[in-house]
N, C-alpha and C positions, 0 to 999 in steps of 0.2 A: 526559877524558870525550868520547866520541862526542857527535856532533852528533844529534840526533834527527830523525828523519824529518817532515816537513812536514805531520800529518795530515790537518788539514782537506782539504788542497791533493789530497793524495793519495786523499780520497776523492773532492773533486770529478773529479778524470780518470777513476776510476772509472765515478762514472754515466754521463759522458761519452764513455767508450769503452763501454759496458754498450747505450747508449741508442741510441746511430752503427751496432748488428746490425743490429737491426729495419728501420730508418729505411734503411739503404745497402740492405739485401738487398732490402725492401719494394719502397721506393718510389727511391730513386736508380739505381738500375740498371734500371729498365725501358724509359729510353730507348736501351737494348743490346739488346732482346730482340725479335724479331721480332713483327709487331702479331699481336694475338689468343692470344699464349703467356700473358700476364699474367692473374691472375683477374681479372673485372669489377670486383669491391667497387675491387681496388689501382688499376685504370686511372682508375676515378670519381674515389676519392682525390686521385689526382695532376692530376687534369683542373678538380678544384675548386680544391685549393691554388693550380696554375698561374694560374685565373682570379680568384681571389679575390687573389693577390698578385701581378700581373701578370706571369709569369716564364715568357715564351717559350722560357727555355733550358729548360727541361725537359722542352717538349713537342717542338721543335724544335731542337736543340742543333746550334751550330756545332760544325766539326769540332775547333777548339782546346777546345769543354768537351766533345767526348765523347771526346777522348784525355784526357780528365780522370777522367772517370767510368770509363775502363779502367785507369786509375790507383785509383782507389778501388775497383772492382771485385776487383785482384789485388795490389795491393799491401797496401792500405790494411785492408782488410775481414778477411784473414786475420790482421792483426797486432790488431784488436781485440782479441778473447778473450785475448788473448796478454798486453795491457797491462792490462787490465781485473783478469786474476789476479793479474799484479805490484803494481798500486797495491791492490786488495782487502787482498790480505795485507800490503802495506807494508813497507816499509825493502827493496824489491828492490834492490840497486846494477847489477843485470845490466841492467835496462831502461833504465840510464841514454844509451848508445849509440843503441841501436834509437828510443828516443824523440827524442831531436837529429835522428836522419834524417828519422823520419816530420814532426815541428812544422815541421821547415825547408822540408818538400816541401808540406806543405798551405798553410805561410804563403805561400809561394810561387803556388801554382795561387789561393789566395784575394785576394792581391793583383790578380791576372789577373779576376778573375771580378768584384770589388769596383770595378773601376777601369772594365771596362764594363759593367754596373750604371748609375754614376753620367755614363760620358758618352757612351755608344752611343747613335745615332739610331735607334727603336724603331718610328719612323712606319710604317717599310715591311713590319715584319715581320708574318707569314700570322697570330699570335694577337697578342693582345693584350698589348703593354708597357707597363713604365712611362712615360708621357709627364711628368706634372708634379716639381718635384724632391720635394714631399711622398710620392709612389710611388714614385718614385727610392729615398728614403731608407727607408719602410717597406719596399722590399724589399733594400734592404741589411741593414735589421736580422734578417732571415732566416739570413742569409751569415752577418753577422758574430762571434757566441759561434764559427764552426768558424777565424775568423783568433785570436780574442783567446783561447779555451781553449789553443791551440798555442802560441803566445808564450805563456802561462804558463808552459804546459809548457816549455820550452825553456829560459827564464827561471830556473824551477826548477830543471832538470838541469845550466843554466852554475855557477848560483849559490849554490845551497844547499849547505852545508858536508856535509851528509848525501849528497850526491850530489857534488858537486865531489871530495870527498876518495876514491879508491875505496883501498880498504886495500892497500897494499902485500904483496905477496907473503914471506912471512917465508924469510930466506936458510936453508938445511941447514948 
């Protein structure tokens, strides 16, 4: 008997790739876009998150997170839709690959971003950072579902006999 595809799981990456459109096209990429191209409502949006959860990178990005955010912009963004219709319909085996790439590249760039978060010196920068480790850590947990949904994923595509096993090609 086949191994069954992991449902729950697979609807979870679902929303999560469904949810990551809006949210990248919205409001993550507008520190790419030259000032005043963005509608007012989105620039306020990101100006309050920014302020309300102290996170100078997104109004200010060093240049290591906005080669990140051009990583999300072209990499990342187009393979949404793409993984979204896989886990939707379920048991895809073909997104098993493409998924290993993208989780290892985000876990990757989110180690990066999680790690100064927790111990960059914020004092000097033009808005407002985290200073205490309690904003420290409330703004990691911002970050963090886009490191732990990816090690799912990943987790999943190593390990689950539904995706571990891909069918063998039958000989002529």
């Amino acid at each position: 008997a086949m191994a069954a595809a992991p449902r729950w799981r697979e609807r979870l990456f679902a929303l999560y790739f469904l949810s990551h459109i809006p949210i990248t096209a919205l409001i993550d990429l507008q520190p790419l876009l030259p000032a005043g191209i963005a509608p007012r409502a989105l620039t306020d949006l990101l100006q309050q998150y920014a302020t309300s959860f102290r996170d100078p990178m997104m109004l200010q990005p060093p240049e290591w997170f906005k080669a990140f955010i051009y990583c999300e912009a072209f990499l990342q963004l187009p393979f949404f839709p793409i993984a979204a219709y896989a886990f939707l319909k379920g048991s895809c085996r073909w997104i098993r690959t493409p998924a290993i790439i993208y989780s290892t590249h985000v876990a990757t760039t989110l180690f990066a971003i999680l790690a100064h978060i927790l111990f960059h010196d914020f004092s000097k920068s033009e808005h407002a950072g985290p200073e205490t480790l309690r904003e420290r850590l409330v703004l990691l947990s911002i970050y963090l579902p886009y490191l732990l949904i990816p090690l799912l994923l990943l987790f999943t595509m190593l390990c689950n006999p539904h995706y571990k096993h891909v069918e063998k090609r039958k000989r002529k």
